[in-house]
N, C-alpha and C positions, 0 to 999 in steps of 0.2 A: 342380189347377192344372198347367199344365206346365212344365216345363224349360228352361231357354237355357243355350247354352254361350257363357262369354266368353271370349276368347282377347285377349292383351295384346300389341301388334303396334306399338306407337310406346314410347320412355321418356318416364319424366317429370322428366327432367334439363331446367332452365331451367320448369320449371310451378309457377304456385302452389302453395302449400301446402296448399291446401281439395281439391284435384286429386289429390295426391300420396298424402292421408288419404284419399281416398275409393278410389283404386288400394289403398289396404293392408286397407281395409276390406271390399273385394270381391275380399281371398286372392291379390291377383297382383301379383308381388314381379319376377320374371324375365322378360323379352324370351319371347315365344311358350307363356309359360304360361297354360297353361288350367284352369277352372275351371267348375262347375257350381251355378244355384243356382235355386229355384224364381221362375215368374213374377209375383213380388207388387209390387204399387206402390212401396214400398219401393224393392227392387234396379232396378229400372224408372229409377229419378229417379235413382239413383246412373249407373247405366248414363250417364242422358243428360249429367250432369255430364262426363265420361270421353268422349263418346260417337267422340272424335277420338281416341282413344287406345286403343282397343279393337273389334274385330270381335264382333259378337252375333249366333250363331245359335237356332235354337227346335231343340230337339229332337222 
């Protein structure tokens, strides 16, 4: 499988709660932090939860 980088580019000050666990649960806590994680279905759906609140590249 490959790779995507996410990079966390908005907060989640004023977001649901479902929103805000799924940011903690895909490791990005800080403004422009970034993180690596494989392409599975999974982080995919998390992704698109987020998907306003996060930049996703493929490696």
């Amino acid at each position: 499988m490959s790779k995507i980088r996410i990079t966390k580019v908005r907060s989640e000050i004023n977001r649901p709660k479902n929103q805000k666990r799924t940011l903690k649960a895909l490791g990005l806590r800080k403004m422009g932090q970034v993180v690596e994680h494989e392409d599975t279905p999974n982080i995919l759906g998390m992704i698109n939860k987020v998907k306003h609140l996060v930049s996703v590249e493929t490696i």
